[in-house]
SEDO-397553 format. One record per residue: residue in one letter; x, y, z of N, C-alpha, C in turn. Coordinates in steps of 0.001 Angstrom, whole numbers, padded with zeros to 6 digits, always signed. Layout:
N
aXYZXYZXYZ...
//
This chain:
159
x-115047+063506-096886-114574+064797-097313-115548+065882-096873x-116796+065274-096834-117806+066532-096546-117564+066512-095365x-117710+065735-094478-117781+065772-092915-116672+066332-092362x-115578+066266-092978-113412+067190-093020-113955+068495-093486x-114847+068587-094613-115278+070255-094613-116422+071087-093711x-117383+070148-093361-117612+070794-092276-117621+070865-091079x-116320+070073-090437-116103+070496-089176-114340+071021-089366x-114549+071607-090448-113193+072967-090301-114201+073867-090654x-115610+074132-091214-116278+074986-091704-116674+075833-089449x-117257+074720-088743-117437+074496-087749-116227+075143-087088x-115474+074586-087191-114311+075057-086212-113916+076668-086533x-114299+076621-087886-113329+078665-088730-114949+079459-087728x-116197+078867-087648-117154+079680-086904-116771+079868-085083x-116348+078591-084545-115819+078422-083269-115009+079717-082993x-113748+079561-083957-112806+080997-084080-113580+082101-084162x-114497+082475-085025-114821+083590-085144-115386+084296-083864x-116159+083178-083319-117229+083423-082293-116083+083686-081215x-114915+082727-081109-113952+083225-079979-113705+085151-079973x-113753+084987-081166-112577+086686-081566-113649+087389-081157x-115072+087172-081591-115861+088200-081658-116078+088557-079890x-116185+087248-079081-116310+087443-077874-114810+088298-077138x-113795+087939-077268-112729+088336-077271-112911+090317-077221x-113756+090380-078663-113542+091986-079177-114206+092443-077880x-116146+091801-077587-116702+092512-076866-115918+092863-075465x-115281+091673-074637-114449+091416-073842-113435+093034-073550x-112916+093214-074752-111915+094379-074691-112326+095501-075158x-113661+095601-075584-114715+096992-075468-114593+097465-074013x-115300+096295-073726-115323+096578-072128-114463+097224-071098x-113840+096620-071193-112264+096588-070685-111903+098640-070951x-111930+098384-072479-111341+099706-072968-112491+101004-072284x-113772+100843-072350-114852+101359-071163-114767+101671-070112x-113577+100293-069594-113470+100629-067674-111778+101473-067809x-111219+101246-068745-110134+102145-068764-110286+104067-068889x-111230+103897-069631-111599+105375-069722-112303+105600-068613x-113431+105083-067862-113995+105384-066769-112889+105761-065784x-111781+105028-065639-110645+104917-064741-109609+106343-065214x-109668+106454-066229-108658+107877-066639-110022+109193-066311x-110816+109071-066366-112107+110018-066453-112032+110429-064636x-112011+109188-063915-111892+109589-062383-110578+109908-061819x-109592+109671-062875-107696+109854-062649-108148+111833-062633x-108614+112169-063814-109183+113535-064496-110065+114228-063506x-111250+113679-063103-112073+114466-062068-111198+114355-060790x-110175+113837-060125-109400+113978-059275-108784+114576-059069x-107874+115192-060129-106994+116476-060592-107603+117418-060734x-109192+117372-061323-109962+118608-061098-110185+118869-059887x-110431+118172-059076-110947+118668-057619-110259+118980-056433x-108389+118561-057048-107570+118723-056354-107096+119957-057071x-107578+120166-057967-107218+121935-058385-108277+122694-058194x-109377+122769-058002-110707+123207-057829-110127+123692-056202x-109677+122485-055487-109948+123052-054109-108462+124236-053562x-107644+123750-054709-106318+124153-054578-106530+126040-055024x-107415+126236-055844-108220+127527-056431-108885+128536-055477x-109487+126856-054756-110491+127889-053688-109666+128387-052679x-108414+127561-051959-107850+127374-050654-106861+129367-051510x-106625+129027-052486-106126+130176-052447-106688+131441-053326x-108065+131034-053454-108769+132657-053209-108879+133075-052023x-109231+132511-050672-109003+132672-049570-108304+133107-048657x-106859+132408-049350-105373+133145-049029-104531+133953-049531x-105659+134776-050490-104485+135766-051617-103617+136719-050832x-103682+136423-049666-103709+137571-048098-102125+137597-048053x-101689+136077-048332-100541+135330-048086-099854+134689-049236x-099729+135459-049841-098664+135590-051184-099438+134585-052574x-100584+134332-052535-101278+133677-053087-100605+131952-053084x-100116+131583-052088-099960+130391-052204-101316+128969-051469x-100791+128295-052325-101870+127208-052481-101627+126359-050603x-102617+126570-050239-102796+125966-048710-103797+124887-048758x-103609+123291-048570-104413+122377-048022-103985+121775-046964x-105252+121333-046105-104786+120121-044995-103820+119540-045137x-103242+118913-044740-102086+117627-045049-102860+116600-045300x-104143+116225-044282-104454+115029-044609-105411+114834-045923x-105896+116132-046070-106902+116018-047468-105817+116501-048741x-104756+116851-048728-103414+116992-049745-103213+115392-049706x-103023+114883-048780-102459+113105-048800-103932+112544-049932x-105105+112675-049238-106146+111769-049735-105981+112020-051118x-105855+113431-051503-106027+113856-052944-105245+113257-053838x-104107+112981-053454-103017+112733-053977-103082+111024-054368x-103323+110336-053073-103963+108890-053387-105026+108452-054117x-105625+109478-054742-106802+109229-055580-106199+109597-056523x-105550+109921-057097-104837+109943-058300-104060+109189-058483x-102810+108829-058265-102160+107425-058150-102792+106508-058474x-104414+105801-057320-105133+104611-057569-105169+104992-058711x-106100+106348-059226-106470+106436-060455-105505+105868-061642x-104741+106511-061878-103797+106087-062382-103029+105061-062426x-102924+104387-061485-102448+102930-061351-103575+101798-062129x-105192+101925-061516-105913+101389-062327-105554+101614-063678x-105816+102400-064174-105994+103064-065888-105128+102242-066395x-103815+102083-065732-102650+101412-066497-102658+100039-066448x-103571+099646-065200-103362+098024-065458-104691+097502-066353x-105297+098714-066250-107294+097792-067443-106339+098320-068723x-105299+099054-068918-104532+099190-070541-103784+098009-070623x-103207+097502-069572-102055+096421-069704-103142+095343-070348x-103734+095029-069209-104872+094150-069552-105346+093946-070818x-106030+095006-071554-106436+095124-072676-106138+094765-074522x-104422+095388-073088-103125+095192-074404-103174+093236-074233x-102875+092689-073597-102862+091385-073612-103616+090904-074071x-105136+091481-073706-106322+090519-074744-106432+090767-076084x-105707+091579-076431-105725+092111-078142-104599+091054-078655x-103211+091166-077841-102281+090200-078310-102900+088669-078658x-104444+088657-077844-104390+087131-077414-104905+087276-078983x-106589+087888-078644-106961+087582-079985-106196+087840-081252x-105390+087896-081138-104334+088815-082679-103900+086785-082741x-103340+086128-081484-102886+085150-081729-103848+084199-082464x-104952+084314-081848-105640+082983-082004-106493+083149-083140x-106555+084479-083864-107044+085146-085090-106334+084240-086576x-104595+084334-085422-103489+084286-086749-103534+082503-087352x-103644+081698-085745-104010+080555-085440-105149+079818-086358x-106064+080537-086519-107389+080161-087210-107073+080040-088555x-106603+081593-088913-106246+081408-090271-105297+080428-090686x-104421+080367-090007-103524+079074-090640-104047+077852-090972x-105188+077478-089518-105726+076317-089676-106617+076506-090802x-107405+077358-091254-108143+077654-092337-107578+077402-093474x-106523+077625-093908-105776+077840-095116-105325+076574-095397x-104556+075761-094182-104248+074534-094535-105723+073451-094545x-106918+073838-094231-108152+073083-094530-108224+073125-096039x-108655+074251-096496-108819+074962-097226-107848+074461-098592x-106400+074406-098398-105270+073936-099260-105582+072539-099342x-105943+071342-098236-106565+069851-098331-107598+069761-098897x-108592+070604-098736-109387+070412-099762-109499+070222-101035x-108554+071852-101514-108262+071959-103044-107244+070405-103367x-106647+069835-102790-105363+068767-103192-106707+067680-102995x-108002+067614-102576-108564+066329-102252-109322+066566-104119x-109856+067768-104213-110795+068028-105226-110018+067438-106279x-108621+067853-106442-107780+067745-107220-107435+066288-107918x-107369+065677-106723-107062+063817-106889-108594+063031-107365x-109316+063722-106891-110490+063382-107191-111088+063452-109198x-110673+064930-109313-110503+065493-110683-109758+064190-111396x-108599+063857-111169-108070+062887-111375-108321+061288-111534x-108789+060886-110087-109672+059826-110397-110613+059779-111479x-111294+060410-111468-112625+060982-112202-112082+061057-113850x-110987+061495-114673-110387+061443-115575-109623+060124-115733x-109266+059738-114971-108176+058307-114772-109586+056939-115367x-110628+057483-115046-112015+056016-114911-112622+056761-115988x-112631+057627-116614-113106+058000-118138-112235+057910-119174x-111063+057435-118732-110239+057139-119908-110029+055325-119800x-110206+055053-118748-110386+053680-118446-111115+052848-118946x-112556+053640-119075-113817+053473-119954-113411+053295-121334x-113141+054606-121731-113161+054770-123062-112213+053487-123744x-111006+053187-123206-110008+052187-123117-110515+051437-123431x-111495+050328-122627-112219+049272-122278-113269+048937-123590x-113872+050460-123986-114875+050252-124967-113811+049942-126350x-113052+050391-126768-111992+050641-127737-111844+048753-127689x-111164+048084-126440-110938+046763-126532-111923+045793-127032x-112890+046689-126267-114578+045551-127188-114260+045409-128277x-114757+046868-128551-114484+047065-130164-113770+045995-130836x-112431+046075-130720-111423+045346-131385-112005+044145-131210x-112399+043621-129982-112259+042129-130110-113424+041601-130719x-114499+042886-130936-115739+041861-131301-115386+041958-133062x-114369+042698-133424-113728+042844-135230-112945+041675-134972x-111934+041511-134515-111404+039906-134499-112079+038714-134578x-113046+038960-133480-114194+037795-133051-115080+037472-134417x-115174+038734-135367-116190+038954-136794-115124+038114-137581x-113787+038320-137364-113122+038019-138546-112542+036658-138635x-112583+036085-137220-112492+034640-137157-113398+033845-137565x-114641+034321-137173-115572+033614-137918-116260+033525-139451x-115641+034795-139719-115682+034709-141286-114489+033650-141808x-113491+033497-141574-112056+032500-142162-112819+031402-141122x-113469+030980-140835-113679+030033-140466-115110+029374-141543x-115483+030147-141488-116443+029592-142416-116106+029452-143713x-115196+030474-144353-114417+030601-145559-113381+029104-145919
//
């Protein structure tokens, strides 16, 4: 029974240590997601920064916004990646939360049903333990009697 309690005691730490690694795991994660929305953000700044400058330059020409084509293309692809990353370290993230949410829920069950065997082992035990003190007491009660019989035969016998 001790050795059934402590290797579910063992195993509820195994879990923990999973989740806890799990959490740091999706710190991380949630770290490189913001790094990834932070450069989605400085991308849009600098594609408006330059979009600002191109038309202080050109207020000449109805104040419209003039870039290269090919540095309008680059700009534009750095936002997208940006954004495409951001969404897959969230997807990501979202999955490792589902995981640990599972294997959280997992633990506890196994915990509870340890936990419930135990109380039903303590229980039978309680039992035993009452079942062999009344067994006793039983047993002494029969002495008893028989050593008053055993007294009283030998008195009518001598009588």
């Amino acid at each position: 029974m001790k050795k059934n309690a402590e290797g579910l005691k063992e195993e509820t730490k195994n879990a923990r240590l999973l989740a806890q690694d799990a959490e740091g795991k999706l710190e991380l994660a949630l770290k490189e997601a913001e790094e990834a929305k932070a450069a989605e953000k400085k991308a849009h700044e600098d594609m408006k920064t330059l979009c600002e400058r191109e038309s202080i330059q050109d207020q000449d020409f109805d104040n419209k916004i003039k870039l290269a084509l090919g540095e309008f293309e680059s700009l534009k692809r750095k936002v997208e990646e940006s954004g495409n990353i951001a969404d897959t370290k969230v997807a990501d993230v979202m999955a490792q939360i589902e995981a640990v949410k599972v294997r959280n829920k997992e633990a506890e069950k196994k915990l509870e049903a340890n936990l419930k065997a135990i109380e039903e082992i303590k229980e039978a035990t309680d039992m035993a333990l009452r079942s062999a003190e009344m067994s006793e007491a039983a047993e002494k009660t029969l002495e008893a009697q028989l050593q008053r019989w055993h007294k009283e035969a030998q008195t009518m016998v001598v009588a």
